[in-house]
LUMLO-709136 format. One record per residue: residue number from 1; z, y, x of N, C-alpha, C in turn. Coordinates in steps of 0.001 Angstrom, whole numbers, plus 500000, padded with zeros to 6 digits. Atoms other than C-alpha are relative to their C-alpha. Layout:
REM residues N
(r NUM,(Z,Y,X),(Z,Y,X),(Z,Y,X))
...
//
This chain:
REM residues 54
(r 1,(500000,498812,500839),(500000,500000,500000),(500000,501248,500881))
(r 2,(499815,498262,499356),(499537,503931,501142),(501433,500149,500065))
(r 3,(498682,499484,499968),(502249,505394,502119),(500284,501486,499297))
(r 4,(500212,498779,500499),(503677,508437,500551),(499891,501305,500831))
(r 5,(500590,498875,499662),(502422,511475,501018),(500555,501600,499356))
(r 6,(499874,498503,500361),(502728,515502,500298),(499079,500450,499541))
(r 7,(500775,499691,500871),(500894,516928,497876),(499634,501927,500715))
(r 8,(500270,499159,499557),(499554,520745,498434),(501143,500940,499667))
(r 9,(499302,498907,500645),(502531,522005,496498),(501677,499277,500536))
(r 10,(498676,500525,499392),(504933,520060,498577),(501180,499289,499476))
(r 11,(499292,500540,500704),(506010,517655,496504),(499762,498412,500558))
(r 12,(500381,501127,499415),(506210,514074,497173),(499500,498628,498683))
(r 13,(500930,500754,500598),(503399,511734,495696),(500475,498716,500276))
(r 14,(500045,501638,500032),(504203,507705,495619),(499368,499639,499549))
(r 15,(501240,501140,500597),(501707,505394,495242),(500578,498954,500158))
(r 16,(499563,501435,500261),(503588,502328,494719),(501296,500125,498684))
(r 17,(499512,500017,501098),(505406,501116,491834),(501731,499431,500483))
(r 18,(498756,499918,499912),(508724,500581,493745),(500299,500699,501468))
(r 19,(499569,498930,498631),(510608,503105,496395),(501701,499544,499795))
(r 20,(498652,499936,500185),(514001,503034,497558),(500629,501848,499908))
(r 21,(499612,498897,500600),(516375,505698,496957),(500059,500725,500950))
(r 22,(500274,498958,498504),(516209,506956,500634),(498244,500257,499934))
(r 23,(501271,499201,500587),(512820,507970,499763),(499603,500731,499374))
(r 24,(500227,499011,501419),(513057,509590,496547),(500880,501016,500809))
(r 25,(499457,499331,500064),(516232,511220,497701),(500578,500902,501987))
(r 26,(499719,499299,498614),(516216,511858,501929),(501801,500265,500315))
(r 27,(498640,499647,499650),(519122,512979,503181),(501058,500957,498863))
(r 28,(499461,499350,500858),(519923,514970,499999),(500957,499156,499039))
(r 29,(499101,500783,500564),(522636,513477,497635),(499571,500682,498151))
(r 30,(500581,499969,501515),(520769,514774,494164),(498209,500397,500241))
(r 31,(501312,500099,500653),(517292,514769,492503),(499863,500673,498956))
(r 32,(500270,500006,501840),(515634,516590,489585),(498823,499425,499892))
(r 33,(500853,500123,500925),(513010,515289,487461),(499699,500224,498925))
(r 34,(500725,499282,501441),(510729,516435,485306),(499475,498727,499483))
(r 35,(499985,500878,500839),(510139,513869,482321),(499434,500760,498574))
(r 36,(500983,499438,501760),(507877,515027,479185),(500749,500907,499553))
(r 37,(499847,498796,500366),(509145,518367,479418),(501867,500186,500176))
(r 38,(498725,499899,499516),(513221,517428,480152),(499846,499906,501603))
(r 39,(499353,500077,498810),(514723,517866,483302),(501110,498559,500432))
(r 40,(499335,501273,500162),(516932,514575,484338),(500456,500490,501944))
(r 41,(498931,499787,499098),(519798,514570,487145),(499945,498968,500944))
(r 42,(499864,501610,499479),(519276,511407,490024),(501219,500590,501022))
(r 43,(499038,499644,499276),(522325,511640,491906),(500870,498957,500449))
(r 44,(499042,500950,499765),(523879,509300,494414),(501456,500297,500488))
(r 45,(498690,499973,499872),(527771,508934,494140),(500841,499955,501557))
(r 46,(499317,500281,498780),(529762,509286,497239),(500657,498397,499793))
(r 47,(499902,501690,500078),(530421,505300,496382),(498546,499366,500255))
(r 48,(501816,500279,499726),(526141,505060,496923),(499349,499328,498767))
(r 49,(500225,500081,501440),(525845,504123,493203),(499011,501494,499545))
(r 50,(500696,498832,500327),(523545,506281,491857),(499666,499748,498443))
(r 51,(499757,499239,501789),(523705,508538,487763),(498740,500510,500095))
(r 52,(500679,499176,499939),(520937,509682,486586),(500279,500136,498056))
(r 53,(499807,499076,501391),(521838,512529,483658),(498731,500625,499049))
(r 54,(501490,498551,500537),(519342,514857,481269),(501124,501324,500676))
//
């Protein structure tokens, strides 16, 4: 599979249908996503469990 990539608007593109969460989330300890117009919370727990809120 490609690997992911950066888009022009500096976002990060995946082309595969599974990533780990050190991918989605880098060295950062939250995430937003955009979802059919909501916003949604990915956030791993200082236990490495990871919530994801609206």
């Amino acid at each position: 599979m490609p690997e992911p990539s950066l888009n022009s608007e500096r976002h990060l593109v995946i082309r595969k249908q599974r990533t780990s969460s050190k991918d989605l989330l880098g060295d950062e300890s939250t995430l937003e996503i955009e979802h059919e117009g909501a916003t949604y919370l990915l956030r791993k727990t200082k236990q490495g469990k990871l919530i994801l809120t609206k």
